[in-house]
N, C-alpha and C positions, 0 to 999 in steps of 0.2 A: 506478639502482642505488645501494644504500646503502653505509655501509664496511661492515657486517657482509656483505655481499656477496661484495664484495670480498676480503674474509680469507677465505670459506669457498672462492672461485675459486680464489687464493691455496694455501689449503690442498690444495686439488684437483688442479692443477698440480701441487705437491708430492710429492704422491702417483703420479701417473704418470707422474715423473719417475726417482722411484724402482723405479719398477716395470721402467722401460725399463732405469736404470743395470741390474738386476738381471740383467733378458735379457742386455743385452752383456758383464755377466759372466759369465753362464752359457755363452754362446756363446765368448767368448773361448780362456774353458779347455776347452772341447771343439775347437776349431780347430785345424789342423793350417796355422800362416802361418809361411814359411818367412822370409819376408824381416823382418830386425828392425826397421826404420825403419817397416813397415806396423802392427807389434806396439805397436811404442810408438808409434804415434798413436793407436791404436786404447786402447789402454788410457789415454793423456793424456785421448779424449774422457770414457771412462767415469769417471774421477777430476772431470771438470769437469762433467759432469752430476750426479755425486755430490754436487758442492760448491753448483749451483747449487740445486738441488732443500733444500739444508738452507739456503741462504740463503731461500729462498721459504719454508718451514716456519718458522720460526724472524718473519720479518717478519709474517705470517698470525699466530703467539702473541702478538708483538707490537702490533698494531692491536687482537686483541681482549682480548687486559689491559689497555691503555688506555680502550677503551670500558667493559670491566668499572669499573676507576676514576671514570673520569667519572661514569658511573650513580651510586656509592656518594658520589659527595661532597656 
């Protein structure tokens, strides 16, 4: 596997990470959870899959702007 691989894996991840954040926030606000400790966990993970999914995006740009560079020099 090359790093160009790797970014688009990267990017891929990214992508169905976001798509998941999406469901559990779709589901969230349609849920009827009484108890508040289950709420905010529940919404703590959706923020951290949020965050991870843009650090994965975000590293995937970055390996292939670097490969971009390198090619051009």
């Amino acid at each position: 596997m090359n790093i160009l691989d790797v970014a688009d894996k990267l990017a891929y991840f990214s992508t169905e990470l976001n798509s998941i954040t999406n469901l559990m926030g779709i589901n969230l606000s349609n849920s009827d959870i009484s108890k508040s400790n289950e709420l905010e966990r529940i919404t703590f993970l959706t923020e951290y899959t949020k965050q991870l999914a843009s650090e994965l995006d975000n590293l995937s740009t970055s390996i292939t702007d670097d490969l971009k560079s390198i090619k051009h020099e």
